[in-house]
Each structure stands twice: as C-alpha cells, then as structure tokens.
C-alpha positions in Angstrom: 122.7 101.4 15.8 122.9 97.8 15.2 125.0 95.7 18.2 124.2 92.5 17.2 128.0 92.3 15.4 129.3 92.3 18.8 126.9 89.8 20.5 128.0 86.1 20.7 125.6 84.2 21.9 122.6 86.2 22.6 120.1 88.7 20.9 119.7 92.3 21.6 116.0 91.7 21.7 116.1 88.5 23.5 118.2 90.3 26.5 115.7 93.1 25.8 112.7 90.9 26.9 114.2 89.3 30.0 113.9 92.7 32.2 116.4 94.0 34.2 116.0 91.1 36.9 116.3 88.7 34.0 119.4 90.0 32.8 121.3 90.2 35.8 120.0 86.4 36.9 121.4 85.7 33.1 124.6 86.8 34.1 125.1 85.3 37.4 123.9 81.9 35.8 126.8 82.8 33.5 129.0 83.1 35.9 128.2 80.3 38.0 129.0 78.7 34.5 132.2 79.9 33.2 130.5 81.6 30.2 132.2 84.3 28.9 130.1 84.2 26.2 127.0 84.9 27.6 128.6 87.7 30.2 130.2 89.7 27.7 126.8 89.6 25.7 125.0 90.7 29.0 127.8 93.5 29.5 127.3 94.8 25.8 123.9 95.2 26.2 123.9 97.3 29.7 126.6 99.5 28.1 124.5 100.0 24.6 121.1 101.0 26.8 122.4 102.1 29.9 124.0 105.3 31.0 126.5 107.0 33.0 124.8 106.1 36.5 125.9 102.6 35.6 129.0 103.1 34.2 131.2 103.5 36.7 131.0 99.8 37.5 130.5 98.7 33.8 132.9 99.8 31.8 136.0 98.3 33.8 133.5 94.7 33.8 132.8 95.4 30.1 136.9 95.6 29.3 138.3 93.0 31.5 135.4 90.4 30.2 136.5 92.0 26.1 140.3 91.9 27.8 139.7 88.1 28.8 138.3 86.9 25.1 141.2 88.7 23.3 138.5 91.1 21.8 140.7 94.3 21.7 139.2 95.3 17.9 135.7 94.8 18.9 135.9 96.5 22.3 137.4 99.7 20.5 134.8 99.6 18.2 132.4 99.3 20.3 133.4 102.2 22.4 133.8 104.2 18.9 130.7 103.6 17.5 129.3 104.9 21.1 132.0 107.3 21.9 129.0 109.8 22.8 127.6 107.6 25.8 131.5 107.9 27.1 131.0 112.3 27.7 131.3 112.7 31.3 132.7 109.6 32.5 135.6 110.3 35.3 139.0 110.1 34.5 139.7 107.8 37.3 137.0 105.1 35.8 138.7 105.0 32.2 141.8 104.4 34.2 140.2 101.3 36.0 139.0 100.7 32.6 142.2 100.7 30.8 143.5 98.5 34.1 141.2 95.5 33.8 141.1 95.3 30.3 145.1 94.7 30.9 144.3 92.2 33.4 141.8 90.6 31.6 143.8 90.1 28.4 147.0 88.5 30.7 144.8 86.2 32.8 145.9 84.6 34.6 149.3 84.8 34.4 149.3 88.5 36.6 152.3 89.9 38.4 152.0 91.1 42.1 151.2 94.7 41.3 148.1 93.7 39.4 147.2 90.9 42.0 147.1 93.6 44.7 145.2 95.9 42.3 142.1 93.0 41.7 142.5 92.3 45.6 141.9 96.1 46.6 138.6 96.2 44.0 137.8 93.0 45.6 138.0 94.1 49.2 135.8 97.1 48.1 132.6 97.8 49.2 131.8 99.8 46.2 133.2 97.2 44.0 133.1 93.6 45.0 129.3 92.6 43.6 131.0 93.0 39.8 134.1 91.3 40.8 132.2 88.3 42.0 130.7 88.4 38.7 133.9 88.3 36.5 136.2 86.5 38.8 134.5 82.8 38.9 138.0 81.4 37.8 140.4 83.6 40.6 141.4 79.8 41.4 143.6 79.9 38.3 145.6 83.2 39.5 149.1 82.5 41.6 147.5 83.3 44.6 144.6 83.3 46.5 142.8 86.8 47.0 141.3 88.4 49.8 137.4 89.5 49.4 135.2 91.7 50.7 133.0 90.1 53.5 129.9 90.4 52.8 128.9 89.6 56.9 129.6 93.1 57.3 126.2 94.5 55.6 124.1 92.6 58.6 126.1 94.8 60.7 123.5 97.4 62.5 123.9 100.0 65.2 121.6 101.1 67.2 123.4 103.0 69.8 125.3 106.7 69.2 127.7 108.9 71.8 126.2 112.5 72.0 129.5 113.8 70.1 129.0 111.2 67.2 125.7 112.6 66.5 126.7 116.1 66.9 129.4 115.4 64.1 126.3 113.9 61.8 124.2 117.3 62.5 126.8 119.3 61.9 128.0 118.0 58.4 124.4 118.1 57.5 125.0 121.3 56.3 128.8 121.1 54.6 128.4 122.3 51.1 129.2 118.7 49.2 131.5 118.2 46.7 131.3 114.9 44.8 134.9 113.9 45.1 134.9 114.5 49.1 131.5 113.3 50.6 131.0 112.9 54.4 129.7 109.5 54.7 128.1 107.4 57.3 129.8 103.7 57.1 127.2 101.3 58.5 130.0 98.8 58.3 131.9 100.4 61.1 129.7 102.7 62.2 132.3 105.8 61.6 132.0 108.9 59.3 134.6 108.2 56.5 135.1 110.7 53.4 134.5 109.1 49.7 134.5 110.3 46.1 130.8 109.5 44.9 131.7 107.0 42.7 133.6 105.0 44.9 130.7 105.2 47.4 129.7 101.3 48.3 127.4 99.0 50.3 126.2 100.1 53.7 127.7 103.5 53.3 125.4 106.6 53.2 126.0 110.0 52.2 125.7 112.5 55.0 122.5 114.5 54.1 119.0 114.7 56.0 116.3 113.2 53.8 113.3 112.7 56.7 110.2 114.1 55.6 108.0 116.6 57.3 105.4 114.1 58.4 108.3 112.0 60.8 109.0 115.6 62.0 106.0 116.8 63.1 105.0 113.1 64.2 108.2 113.3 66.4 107.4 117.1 68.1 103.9 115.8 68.4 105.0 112.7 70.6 107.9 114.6 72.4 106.6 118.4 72.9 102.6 118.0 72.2 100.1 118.5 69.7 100.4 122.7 70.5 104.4 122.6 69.7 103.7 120.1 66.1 101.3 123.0 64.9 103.8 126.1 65.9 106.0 124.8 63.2 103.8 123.7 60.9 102.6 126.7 61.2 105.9 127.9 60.1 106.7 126.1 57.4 103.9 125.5 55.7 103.7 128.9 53.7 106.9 128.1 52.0 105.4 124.8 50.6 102.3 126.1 49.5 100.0 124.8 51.8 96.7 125.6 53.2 96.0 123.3 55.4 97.9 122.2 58.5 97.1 118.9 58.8 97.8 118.2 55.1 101.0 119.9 56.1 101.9 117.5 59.3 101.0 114.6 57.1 102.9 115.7 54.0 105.5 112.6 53.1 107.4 114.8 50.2 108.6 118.2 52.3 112.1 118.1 53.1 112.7 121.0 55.8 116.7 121.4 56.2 117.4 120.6 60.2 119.7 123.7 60.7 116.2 125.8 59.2 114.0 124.3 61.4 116.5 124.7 64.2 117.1 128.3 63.4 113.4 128.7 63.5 113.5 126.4 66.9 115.5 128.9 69.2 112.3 131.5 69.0 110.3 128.4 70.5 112.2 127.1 73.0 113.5 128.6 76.6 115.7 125.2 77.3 118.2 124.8 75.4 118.5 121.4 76.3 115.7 121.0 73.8 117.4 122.7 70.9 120.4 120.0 71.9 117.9 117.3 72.0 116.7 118.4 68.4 119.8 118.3 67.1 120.6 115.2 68.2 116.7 113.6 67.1 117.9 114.6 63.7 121.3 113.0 63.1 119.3 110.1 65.3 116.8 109.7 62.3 119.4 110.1 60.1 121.1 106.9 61.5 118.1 105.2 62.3 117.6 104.6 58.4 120.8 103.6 57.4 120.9 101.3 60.1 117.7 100.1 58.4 118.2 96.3 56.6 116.3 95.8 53.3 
C-alpha cells in the first residue's frame, strides 16, 4: 500500500535507506529543529513497517505529532487503511492514543488535567525517551513540567540483604502474568510490580536467564571440579548432550534455579549450601541488571 499520500517531506524509500539508526538520528535532528514535518514523516513510516512490539510507544507519538498539525482526516485514514496492524494492541494504549492526539491538537493552550497527564508520561521511565522527542516546544505550555531524570540509569547496586535476594529467588518461579510482572527497579534498587507495557528503563523483569556455562563455572570455583560434573551430569540428558564438557561450556541451556535446586538437596548435607545457592542465583540475577551498557 502506497504511504507516500501521507508523507510531507520525506520518501518512503529515502527513510527506507537510512536504517533504523538513520531514522531515529532523523528524528532527533527533527526535533532539535522544530520540524514537525519531518517527525511526523519519521512516525508514519515506523507505524507502516513496524509492529506491535513498537507500538505501544508509537501510536500515542504518531497522534499527538497528527494531533499537533491538525491532521485528524489523514491520521484516521491512515489508521483505516492499516486497521489490521492495530489487532492486539491494549486497550490502555489506544486510550493514551486517543489522549495525546487531544493534547496535541490543543497545544499549547492545555488545562491542568492534561498538564499533569504529559508530566506523569514525562516522569516515566517507560515513557520519557518519546516525550523528549515530541515535546521540544514544552516552553510554550502554562507551566513548566517535571521530567524524568535520566541520572538515575547510572545508578548501580552492588550490595543485597540476604532477605532481598531470597524475595528475587523466590519470584523466580511466580507464574507471570503480563499485566502484574515482578520487576527488579535498578533505579531504586526495590522489586516493584508493572504491566509489560509500561515496563521502562533500568527495570528488569524478574526471571532467571544465566546460562548453564556461568553455572557450572560458578560450582566449579565454589564446590570443585567433582561437584560442576555431578550436575552436569544431571542435566545434560535433558538437553541432548553427549559430552560433558560441551555441556559445562554450553552458553544457550537455561536450567530453572528451583530445578537445579530441587536436584541440589540429593547433593548437599549443609544446608547452608542450598541457602548459598539460592542466594548465588538471585545474586546473578542482579549482577546483570546492575550491568551498564
């Protein structure tokens, strides 16, 4: 389907050959700018060739930048002509959808309810790297708004209470639901509960990911070389493997932490060491989000 009636100032296939990188440097060159133009172009095509992953934090950009240029014909076009793409989306995104496209089309001449409603998004972790996007004339608003601060993503822990990481082990194992997700909040270092979508920077959903090779590297070092190949011995049936070196080495095995401590307890006489197991776990866990790209 053709897109290029609701492109102003850019291409389909010129957007198509700057990349992903080149596209979002586009848009915050845009923004830097002023150009609504250019970021509603930028927004068009992401929504055209992207899919529901993205969406969340699209489609309320997409309207409030549509909102903003008086668009309200093309934008429900638009979403008619791809009304497929828009199976599956939550409820509560259409509603921030609905939300900023109101905000955008009164800018900036918004009452207190809808300046606390940007502030909130603003504040977000989950939300603010769009908001800085579309908000490059908040100065024109009737009053300042608060932000998120972005110091907190250098925040890193490196130290965890015995009880904290008996909470992380133990919700290791909760059955998730996607609108109720234990989290790990780097931010404040605290478990908080989130719906998946809203889930932001520096927060971490609650589920062991290490792979068997930092396992068996970590019994090796802490219980010896004769402990590491017990459990390889173990496991490595279920996986399909022959060999137990391959096994220890193996950097795509996930075994689940209340498995291998089940398994554990026929090992171990101290349970000390099952505690201290437990707690290595949740450790690595932490260890990663605690991790700065």
């Amino acid at each position: 389907m053709d897109i290029q009636k609701y492109m102003l100032k850019h291409s389909e296939l010129e957007l198509k050959n700057l990349g992903v990188q080149g596209r979002f440097d586009l848009r915050k060159n845009a923004s830097d700018n002023k150009d609504l133009d250019t970021l509603q172009d930028v927004a068009t095509y992401r929504f055209v060739n992207g899919s529901v992953a993205i969406y969340i934090d699209l489609l309320p950009e997409l309207a409030y930048l549509y909102g903003k240029a008086k668009r309200v014909n093309d934008l429900k076009a638009l979403f008619n002509d791809y009304s497929w793409a828009m199976f599956g989306i939550p409820q509560s995104c259409i509603e921030k959808t609905n939300n900023m496209f109101a905000i955008g089309y009164t800018f900036p001449y918004l009452n207190e309810n809808q300046l606390d409603y940007l502030e909130e998004l603003w504040c977000n972790s989950s939300s603010f790297e769009w908001m800085d996007i579309i908000m490059y004339d908040s100065y024109l608003l009737p009053r300042k708004l608060n932000r998120f601060d972005k110091s907190q993503l250098e925040i890193v822990h490196t130290e965890f209470s015995d009880e904290f990481l008996y909470e992380i082990y133990n919700l290791f194992d909760e059955d998730k639901d996607e609108y109720d997700l234990p989290c790990y909040d780097r931010k404040s270092n605290s478990i908080i509960r989130k719906d998946y979508e809203d889930i932001g920077r520096g927060e971490y959903v609650i589920d062991y990911s290490g792979t068997y090779d930092q396992v068996s590297k970590h019994l090796t070092e802490e219980y010896g070389e004769e402990c590491a190949n017990y459990f390889a011995k173990l496991f490595m049936g279920q996986f399909y493997f022959e060999d137990i070196e391959k096994f220890k080495a193996c950097n795509y095995v996930i075994v689940p932490p209340s498995l291998f401590i089940d398994k554990a307890r026929l090992y171990f006489k101290d349970g000390n060491d099952l505690e201290n197991l437990k707690k290595w776990f949740a450790k690595d866990f932490l260890k990663k989000c605690n991790e700065l790209s």
